[in-house]
N, C-alpha and C positions, 0 to 999 in steps of 0.2 A: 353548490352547483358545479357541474360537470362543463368547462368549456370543449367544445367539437372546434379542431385545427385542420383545415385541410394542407392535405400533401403537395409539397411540391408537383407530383406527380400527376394531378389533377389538370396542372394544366388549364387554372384559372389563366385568363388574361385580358378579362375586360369587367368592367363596370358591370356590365349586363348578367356576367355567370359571377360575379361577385353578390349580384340582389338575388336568383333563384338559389345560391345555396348559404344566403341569410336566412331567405322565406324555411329554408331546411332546417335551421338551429346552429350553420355555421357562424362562427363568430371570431375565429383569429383563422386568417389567413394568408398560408406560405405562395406568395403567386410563383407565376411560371416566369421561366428565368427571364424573359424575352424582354419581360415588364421593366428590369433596372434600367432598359433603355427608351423606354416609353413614357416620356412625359407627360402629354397631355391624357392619356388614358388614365395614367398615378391621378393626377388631375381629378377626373372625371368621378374614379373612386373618392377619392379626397373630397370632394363635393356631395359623392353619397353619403359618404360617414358622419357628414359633419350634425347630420339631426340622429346618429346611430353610435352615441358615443362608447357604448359595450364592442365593436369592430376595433381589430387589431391586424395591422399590416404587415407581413416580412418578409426580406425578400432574401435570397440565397446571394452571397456575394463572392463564391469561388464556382461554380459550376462548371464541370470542362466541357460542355456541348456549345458546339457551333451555332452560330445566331439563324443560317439557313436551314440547318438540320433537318430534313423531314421524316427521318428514322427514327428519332430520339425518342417519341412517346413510344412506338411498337420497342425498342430497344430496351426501354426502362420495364416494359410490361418485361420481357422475357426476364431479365434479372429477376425480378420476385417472384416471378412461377417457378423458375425454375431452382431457384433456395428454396423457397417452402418445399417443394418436389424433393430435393434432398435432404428435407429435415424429415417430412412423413413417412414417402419411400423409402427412404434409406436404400434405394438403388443407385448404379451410374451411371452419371450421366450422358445421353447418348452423343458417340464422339463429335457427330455433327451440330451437336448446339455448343462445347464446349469453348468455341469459340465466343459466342456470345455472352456466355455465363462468364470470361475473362474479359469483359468491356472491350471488346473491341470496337473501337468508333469506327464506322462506317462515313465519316462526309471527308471528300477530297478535296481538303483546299487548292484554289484556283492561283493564290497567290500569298502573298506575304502579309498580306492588309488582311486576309480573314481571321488574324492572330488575333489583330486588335479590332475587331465586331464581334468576338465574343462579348456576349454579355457578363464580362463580371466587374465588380465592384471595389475599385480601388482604395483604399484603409484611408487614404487623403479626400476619398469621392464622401465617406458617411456624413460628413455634414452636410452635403447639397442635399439628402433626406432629411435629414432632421431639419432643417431649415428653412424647408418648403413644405416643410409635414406630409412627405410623400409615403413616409414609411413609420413604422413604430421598433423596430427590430430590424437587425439583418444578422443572419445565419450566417453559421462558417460550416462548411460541408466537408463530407470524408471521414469521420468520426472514427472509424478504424483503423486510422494510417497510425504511424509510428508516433510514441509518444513528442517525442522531442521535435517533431515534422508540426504536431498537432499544437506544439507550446507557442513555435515559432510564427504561426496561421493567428494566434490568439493572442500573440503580442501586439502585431504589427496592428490590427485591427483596432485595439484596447490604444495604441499608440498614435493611432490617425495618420502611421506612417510609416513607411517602410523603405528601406537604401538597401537594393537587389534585387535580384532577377524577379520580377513578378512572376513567372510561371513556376518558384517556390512555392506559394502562397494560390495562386490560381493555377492549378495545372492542366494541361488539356487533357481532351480524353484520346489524343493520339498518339498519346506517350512522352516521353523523355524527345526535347529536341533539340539539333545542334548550333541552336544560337540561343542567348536569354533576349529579355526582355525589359530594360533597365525601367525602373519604375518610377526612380525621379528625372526622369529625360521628359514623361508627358509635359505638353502642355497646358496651360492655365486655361481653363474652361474646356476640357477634354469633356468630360463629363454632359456639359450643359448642351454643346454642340452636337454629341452623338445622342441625347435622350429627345429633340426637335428637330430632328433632320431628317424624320419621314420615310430614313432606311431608301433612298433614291441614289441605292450604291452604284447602278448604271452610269451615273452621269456626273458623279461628286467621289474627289479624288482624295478628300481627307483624308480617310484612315491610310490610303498609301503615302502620305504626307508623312502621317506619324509614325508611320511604321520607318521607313529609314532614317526619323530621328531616335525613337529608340529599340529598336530591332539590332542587336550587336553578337558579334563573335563570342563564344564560350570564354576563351580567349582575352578578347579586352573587357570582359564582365569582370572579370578575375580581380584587371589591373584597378578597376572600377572600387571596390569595395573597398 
């Protein structure tokens, strides 16, 4: 038998397009990134699967797209048009898209806190999945970066741990930035508190909590290590 995986790029993120693309012959699914911080949805899934025991869950744990993003799906569409486009054609590509054929992220962060609402998945966070059986997998993304980038990504994860800049390991997609990220500075239930908090970032000041405790200088990152 053949299992059908859907793409991260699909842009599951609920229960509800998790049962129409079963009824499909879907059966492992990469949901959309949003999901690592959506608990009671995991949930929700997690209660469909449970009479669907062939359903396989995984979720992306470096992704550099912003938790607001509203560009990202059209964003992700252009990248593979536009590869396939220069695989078939073999023409070039016109100078006005090549902007976007170089990833360039489109969302302005507002502030310092939208570092840490990214959704991604700290190597210390894989056991709150496994241990609420939210997930069955979690993907390390970027498969074409440099080898020894791609070893360090696969340690830390394999290792449940990592002491350095998180944004080695999770990079954004707005490039190289002038501070890191210290990754043992989070605190103990970082995790738990951002996957039920309903994303009600108008009015709850956590993630700027955490962001100036581990938000640091290139600088004292250094002295850090």
């Amino acid at each position: 038998d053949v299992r059908i995986q859907s793409s991260v790029f699909l842009h599951i993120d609920s229960v509800h397009k998790v049962r129409e693309a079963y009824k499909m012959g879907i059966t492992e699914f990469c949901l959309d990134v949003s999901m690592s911080r959506n608990g009671p949805e995991l949930e929700r899934i997690r209660e469909f699967r449970s009479t669907r025991p062939d359903i396989r869950i995984k979720l992306l744990a470096n992704h550099g797209c912003y938790q607001y993003c509203f560009y990202a799906p059209r964003h992700e569409d252009w990248l593979s048009l536009l590869e396939l486009g220069k695989k078939i054609g073999k023409e070039k590509t016109p100078d006005a898209l090549v902007w976007h054929l170089n990833y360039n992220c489109l969302f302005k962060p507002s502030d310092i806190a939208d570092e840490i609402r990214r959704p991604f998945i700290r190597p210390e966070d894989v056991e709150f999945y496994e241990k609420h059986h939210l997930a069955d997998y979690i993907k390390i993304a970027y498969r074409t970066d440099a080898t020894p980038v791609l070893k360090k990504r696969m340690q830390a994860y394999f290792d449940r741990a990592y002491e350095g800049d998180l944004l080695d390991i999770a990079p954004s997609n707005l490039g190289r930035k002038s501070f890191a990220v210290w990754n043992k500075s989070f605190p103990a239930g970082f995790l738990k508190k951002l996957s039920y908090c309903g994303l009600r970032c108008d009015t709850c000041a956590y993630c700027s909590k955490v962001a100036a405790r581990v938000v640091v200088a290139k600088s004292v990152s250094r002295r850090l290590r």
